[in-house]
KOLGU-4560 file (N, C-alpha, C; in nm, 3 decimals, padded with zeros to 5 digits):
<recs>
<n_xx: 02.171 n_yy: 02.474 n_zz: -01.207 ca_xx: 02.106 ca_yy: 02.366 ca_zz: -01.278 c_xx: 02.191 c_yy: 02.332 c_zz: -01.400 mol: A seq: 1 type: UNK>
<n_xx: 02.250 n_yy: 02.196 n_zz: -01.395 ca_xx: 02.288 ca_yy: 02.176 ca_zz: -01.532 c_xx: 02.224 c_yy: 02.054 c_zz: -01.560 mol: A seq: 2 type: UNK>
<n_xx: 02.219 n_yy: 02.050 n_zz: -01.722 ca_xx: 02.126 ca_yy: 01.933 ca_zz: -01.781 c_xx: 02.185 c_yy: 01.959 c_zz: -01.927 mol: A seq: 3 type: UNK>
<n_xx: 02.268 n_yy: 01.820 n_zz: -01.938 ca_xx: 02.312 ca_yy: 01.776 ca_zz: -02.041 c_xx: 02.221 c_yy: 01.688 c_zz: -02.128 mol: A seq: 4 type: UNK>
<n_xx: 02.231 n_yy: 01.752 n_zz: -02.277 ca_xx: 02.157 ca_yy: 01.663 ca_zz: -02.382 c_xx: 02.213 c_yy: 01.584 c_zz: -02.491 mol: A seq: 5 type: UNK>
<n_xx: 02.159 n_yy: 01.480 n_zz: -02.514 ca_xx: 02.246 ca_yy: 01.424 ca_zz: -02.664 c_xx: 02.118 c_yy: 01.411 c_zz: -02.726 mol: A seq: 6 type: UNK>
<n_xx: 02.173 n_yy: 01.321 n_zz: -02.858 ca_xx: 02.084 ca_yy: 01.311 ca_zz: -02.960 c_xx: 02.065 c_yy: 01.174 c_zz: -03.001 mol: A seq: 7 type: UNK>
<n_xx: 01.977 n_yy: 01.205 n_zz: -03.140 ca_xx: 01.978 ca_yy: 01.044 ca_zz: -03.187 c_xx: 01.987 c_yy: 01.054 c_zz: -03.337 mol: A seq: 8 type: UNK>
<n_xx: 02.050 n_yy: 00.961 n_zz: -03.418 ca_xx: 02.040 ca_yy: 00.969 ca_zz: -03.559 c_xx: 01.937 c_yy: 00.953 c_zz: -03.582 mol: A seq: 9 type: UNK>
<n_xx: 01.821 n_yy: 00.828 n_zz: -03.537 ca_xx: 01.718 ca_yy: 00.850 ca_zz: -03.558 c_xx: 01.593 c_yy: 00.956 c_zz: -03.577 mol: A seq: 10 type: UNK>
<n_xx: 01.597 n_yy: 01.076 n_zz: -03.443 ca_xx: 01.545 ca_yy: 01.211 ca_zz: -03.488 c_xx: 01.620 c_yy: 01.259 c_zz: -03.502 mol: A seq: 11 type: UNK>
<n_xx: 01.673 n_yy: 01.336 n_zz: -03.601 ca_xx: 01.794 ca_yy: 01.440 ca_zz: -03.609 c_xx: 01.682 c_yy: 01.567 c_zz: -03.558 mol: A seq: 12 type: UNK>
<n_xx: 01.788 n_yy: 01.650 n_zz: -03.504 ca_xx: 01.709 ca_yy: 01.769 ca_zz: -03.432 c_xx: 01.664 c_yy: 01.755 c_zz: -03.320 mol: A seq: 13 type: UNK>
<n_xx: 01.606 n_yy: 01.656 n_zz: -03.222 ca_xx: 01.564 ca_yy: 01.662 ca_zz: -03.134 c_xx: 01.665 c_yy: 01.647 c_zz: -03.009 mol: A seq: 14 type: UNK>
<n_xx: 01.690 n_yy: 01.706 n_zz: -02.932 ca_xx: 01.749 ca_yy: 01.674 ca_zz: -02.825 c_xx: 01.659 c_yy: 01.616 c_zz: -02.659 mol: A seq: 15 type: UNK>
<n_xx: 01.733 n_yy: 01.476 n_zz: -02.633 ca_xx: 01.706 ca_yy: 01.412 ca_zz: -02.513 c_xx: 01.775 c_yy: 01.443 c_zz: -02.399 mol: A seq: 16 type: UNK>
<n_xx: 01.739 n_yy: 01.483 n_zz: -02.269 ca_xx: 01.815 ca_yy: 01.499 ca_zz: -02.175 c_xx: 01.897 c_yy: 01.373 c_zz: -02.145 mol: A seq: 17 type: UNK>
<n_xx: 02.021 n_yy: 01.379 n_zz: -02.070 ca_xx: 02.068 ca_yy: 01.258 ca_zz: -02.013 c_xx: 02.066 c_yy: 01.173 c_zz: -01.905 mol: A seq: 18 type: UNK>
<n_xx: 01.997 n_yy: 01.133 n_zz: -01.912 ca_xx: 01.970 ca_yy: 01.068 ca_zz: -01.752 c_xx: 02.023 c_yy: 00.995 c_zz: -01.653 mol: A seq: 19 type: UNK>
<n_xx: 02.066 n_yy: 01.086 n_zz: -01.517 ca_xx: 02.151 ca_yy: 01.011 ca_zz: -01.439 c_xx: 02.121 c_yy: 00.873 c_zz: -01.327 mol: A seq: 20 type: UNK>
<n_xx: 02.099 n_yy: 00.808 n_zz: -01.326 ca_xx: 02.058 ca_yy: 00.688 ca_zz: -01.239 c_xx: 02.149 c_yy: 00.641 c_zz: -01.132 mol: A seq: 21 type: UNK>
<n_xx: 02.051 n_yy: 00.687 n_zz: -01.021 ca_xx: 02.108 ca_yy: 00.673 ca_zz: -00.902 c_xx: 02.060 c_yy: 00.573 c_zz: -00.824 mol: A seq: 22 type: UNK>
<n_xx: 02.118 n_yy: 00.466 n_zz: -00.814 ca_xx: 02.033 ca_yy: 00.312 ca_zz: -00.683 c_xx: 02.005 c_yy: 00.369 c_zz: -00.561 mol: A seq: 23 type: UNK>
<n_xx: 01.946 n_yy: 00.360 n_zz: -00.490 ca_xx: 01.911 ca_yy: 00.386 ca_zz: -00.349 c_xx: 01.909 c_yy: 00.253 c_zz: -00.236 mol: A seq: 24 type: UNK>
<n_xx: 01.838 n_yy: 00.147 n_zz: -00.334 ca_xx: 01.786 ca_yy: 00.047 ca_zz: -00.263 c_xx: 01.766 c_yy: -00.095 c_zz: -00.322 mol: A seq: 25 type: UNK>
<n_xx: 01.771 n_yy: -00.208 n_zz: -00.241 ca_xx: 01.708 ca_yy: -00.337 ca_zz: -00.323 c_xx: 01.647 c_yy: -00.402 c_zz: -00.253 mol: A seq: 26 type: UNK>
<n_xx: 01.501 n_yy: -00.441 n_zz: -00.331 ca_xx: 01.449 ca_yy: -00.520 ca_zz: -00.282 c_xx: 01.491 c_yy: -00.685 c_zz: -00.161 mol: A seq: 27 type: UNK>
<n_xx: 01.409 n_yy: -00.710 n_zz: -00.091 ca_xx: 01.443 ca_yy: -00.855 ca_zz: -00.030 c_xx: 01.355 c_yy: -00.960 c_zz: -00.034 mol: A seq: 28 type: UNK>
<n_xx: 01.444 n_yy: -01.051 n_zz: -00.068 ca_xx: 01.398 ca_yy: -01.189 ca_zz: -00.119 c_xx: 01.321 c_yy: -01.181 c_zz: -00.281 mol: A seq: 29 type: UNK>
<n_xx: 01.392 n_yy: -01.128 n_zz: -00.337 ca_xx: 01.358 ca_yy: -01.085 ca_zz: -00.529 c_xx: 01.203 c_yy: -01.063 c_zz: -00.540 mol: A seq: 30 type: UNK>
<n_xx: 01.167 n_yy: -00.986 n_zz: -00.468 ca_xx: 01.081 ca_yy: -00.925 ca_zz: -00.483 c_xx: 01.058 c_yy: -00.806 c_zz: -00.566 mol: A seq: 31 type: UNK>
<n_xx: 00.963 n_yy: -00.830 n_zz: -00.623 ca_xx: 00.940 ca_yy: -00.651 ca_zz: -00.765 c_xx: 00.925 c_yy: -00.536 c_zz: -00.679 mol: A seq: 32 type: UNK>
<n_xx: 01.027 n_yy: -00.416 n_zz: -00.683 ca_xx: 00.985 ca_yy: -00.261 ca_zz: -00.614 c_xx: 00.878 c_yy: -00.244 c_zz: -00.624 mol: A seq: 33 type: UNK>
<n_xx: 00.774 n_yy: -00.290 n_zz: -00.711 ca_xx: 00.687 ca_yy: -00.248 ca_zz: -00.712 c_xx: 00.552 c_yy: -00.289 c_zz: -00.552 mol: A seq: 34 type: UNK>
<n_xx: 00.601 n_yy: -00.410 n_zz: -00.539 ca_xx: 00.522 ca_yy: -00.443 ca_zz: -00.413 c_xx: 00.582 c_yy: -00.441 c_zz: -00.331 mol: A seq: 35 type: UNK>
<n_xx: 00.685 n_yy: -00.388 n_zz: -00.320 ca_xx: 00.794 ca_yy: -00.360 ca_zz: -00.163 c_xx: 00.794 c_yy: -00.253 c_zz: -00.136 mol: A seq: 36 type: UNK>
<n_xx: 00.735 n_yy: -00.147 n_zz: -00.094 ca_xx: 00.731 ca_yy: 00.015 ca_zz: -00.020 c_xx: 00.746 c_yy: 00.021 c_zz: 00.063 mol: A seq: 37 type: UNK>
<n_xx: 00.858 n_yy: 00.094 n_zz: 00.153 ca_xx: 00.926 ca_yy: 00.061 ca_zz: 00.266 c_xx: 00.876 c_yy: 00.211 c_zz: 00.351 mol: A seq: 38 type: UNK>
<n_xx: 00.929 n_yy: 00.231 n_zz: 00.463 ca_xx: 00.957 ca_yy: 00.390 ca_zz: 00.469 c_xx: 01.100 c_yy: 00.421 c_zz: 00.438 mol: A seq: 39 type: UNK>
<n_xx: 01.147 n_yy: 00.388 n_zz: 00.387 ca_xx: 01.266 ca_yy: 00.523 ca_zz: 00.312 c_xx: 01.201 c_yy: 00.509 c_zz: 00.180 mol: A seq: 40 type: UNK>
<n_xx: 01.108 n_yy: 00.458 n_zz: 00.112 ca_xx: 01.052 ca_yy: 00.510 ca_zz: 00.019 c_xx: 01.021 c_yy: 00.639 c_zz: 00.014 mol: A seq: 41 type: UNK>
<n_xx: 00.963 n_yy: 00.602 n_zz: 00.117 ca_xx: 00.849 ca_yy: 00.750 ca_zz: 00.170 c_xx: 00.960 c_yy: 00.886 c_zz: 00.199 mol: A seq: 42 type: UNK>
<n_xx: 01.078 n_yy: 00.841 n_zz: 00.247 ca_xx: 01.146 ca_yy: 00.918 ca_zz: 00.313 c_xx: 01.280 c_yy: 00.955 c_zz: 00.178 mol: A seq: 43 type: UNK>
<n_xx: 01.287 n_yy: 00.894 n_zz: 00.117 ca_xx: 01.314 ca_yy: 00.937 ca_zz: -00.045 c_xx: 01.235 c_yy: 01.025 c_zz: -00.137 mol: A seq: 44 type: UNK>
<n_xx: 01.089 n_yy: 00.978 n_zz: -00.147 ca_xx: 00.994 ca_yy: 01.074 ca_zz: -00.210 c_xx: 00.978 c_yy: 01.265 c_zz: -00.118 mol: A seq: 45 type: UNK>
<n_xx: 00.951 n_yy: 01.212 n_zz: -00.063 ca_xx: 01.007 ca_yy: 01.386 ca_zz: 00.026 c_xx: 01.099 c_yy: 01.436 c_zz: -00.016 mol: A seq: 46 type: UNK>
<n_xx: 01.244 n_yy: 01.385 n_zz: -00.021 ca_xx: 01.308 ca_yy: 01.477 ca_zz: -00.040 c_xx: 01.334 c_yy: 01.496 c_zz: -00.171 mol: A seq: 47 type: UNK>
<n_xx: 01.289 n_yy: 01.411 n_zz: -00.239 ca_xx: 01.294 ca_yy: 01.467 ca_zz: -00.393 c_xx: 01.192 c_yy: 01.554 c_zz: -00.399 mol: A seq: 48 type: UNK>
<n_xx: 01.040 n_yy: 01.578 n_zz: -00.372 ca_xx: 00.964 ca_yy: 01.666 ca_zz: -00.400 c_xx: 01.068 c_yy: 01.782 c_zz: -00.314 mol: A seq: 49 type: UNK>
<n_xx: 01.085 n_yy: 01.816 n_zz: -00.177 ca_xx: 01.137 ca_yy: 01.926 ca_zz: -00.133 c_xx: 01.274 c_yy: 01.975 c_zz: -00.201 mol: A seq: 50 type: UNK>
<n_xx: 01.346 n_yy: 01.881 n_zz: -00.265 ca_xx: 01.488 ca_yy: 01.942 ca_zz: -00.321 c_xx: 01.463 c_yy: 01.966 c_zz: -00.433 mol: A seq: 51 type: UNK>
<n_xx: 01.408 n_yy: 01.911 n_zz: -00.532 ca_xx: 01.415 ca_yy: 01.858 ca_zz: -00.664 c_xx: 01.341 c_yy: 01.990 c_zz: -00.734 mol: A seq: 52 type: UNK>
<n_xx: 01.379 n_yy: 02.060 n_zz: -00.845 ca_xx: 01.335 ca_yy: 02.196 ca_zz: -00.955 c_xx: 01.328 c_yy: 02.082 c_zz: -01.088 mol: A seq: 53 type: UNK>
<n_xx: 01.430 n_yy: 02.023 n_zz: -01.134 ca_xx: 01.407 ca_yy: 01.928 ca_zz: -01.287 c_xx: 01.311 c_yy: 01.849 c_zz: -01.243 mol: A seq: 54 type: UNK>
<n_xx: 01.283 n_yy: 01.773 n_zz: -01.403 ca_xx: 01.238 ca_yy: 01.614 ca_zz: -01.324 c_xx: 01.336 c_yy: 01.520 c_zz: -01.328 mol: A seq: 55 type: UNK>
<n_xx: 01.288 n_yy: 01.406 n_zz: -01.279 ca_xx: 01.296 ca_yy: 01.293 ca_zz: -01.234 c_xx: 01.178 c_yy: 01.188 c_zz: -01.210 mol: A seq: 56 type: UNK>
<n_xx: 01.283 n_yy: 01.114 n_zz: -01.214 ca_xx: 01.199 ca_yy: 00.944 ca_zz: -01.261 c_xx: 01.208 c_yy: 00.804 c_zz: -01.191 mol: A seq: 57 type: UNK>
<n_xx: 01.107 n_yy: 00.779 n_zz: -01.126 ca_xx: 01.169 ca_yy: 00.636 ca_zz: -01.032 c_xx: 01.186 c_yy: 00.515 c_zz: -01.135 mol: A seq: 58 type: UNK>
<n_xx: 01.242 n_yy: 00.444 n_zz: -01.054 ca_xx: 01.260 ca_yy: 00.336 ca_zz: -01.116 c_xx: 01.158 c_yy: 00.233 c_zz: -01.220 mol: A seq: 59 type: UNK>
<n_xx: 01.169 n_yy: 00.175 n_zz: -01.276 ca_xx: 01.049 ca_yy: 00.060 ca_zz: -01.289 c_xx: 01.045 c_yy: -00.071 c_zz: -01.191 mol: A seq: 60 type: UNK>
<n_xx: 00.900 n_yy: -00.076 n_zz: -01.133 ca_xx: 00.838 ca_yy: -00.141 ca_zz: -01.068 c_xx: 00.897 c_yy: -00.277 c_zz: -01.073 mol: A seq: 61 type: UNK>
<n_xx: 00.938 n_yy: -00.372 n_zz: -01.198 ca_xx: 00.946 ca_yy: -00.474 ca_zz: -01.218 c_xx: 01.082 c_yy: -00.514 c_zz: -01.144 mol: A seq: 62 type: UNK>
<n_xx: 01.159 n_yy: -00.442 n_zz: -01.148 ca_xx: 01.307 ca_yy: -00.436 ca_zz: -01.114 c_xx: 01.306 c_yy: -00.485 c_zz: -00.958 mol: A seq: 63 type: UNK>
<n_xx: 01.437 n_yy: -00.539 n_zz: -00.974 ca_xx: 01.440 ca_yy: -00.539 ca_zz: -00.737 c_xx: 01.509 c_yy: -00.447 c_zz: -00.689 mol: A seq: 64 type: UNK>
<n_xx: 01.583 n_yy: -00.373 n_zz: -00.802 ca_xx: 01.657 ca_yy: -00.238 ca_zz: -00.763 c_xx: 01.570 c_yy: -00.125 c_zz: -00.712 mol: A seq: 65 type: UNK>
<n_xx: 01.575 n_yy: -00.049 n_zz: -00.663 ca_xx: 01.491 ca_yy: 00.048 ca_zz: -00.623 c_xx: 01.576 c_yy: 00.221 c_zz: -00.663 mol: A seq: 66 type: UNK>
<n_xx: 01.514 n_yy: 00.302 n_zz: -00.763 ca_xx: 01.642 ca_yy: 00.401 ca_zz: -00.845 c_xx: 01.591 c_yy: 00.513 c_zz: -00.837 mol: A seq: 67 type: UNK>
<n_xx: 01.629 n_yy: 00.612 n_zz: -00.890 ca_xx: 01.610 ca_yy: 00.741 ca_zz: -00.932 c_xx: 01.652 c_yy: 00.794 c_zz: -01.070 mol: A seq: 68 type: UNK>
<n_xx: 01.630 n_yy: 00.831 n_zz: -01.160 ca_xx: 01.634 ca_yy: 00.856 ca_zz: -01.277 c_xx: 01.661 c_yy: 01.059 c_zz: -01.270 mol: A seq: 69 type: UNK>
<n_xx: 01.767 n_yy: 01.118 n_zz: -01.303 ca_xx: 01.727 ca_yy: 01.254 ca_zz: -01.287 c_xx: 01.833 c_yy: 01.318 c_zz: -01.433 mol: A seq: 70 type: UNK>
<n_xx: 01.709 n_yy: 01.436 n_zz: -01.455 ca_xx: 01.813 ca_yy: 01.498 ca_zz: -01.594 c_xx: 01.876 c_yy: 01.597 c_zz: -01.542 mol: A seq: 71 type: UNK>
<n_xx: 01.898 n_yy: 01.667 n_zz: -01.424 ca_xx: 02.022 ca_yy: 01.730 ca_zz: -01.355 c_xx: 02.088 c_yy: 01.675 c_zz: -01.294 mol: A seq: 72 type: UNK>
<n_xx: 02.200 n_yy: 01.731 n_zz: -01.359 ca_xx: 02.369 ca_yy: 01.670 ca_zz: -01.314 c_xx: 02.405 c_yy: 01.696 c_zz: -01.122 mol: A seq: 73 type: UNK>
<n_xx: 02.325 n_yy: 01.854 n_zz: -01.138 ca_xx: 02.359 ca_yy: 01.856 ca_zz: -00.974 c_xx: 02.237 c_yy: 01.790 c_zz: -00.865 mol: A seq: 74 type: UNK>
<n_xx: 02.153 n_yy: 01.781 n_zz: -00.970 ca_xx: 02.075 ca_yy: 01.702 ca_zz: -00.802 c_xx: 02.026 c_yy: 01.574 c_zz: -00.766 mol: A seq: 75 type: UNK>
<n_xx: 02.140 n_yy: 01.503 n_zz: -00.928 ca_xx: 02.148 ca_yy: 01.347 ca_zz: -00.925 c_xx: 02.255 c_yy: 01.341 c_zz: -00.803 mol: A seq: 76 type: UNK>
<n_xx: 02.366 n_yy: 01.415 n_zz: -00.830 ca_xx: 02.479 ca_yy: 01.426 ca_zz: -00.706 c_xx: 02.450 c_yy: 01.436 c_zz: -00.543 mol: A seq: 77 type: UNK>
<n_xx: 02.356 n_yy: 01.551 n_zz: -00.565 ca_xx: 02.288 ca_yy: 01.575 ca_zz: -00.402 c_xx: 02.246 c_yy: 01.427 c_zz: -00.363 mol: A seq: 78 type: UNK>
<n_xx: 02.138 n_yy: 01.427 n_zz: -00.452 ca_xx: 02.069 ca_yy: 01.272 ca_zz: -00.407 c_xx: 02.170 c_yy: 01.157 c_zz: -00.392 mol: A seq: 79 type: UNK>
<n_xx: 02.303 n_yy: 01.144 n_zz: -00.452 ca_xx: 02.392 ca_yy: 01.025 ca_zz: -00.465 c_xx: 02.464 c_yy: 01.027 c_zz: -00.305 mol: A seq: 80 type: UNK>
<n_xx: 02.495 n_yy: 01.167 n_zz: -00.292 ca_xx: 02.563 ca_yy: 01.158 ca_zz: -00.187 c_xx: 02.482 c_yy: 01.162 c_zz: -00.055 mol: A seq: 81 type: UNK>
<n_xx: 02.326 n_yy: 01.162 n_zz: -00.034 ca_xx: 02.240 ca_yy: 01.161 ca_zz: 00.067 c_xx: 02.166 c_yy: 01.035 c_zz: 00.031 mol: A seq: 82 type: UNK>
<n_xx: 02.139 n_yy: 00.981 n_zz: -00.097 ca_xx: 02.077 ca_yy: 00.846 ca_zz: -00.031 c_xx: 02.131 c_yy: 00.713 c_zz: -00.124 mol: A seq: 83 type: UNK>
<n_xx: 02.247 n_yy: 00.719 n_zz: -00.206 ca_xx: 02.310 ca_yy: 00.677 ca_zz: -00.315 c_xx: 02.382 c_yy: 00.501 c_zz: -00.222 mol: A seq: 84 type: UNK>
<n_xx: 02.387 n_yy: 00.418 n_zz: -00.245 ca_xx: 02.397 ca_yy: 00.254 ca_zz: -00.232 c_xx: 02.510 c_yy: 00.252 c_zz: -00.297 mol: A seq: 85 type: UNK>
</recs>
């Protein structure tokens, strides 16, 4: 597990993980992710619950991109190279 942090001048002291963002998918015909759920949605969410120990973060809804958000370095990679666009 690695998980890199930075900071902010704003809080000094606090450290934020870094978050890697991985595309998977895009919507069709500019449609919001949020009302487009496909099955490789489904078939994305699996394997992040079965692989995944950190968290992670889907995308926002509003977007036509469809993403993954993760604060490990190695299982943003796993995921890039198994479902990465």
């Amino acid at each position: 597990m690695t998980i890199s942090y930075t900071t902010s001048d704003k809080w000094p002291g606090v450290k934020f993980p870094k978050l890697h963002k991985v595309v998977y998918a895009h919507t069709v015909d500019h449609v919001q992710a949020f009302y487009q759920r496909s099955y490789l949605d489904h078939l994305v969410d699996a394997w992040l619950k079965e692989n995944c120990r950190s968290p992670y973060y889907h995308g926002p809804g509003y977007l036509e991109e469809k993403s993954i958000q993760f604060e490990d370095d190695e299982e943003a990679f796993m995921f890039a190279l198994k479902w990465g666009k």
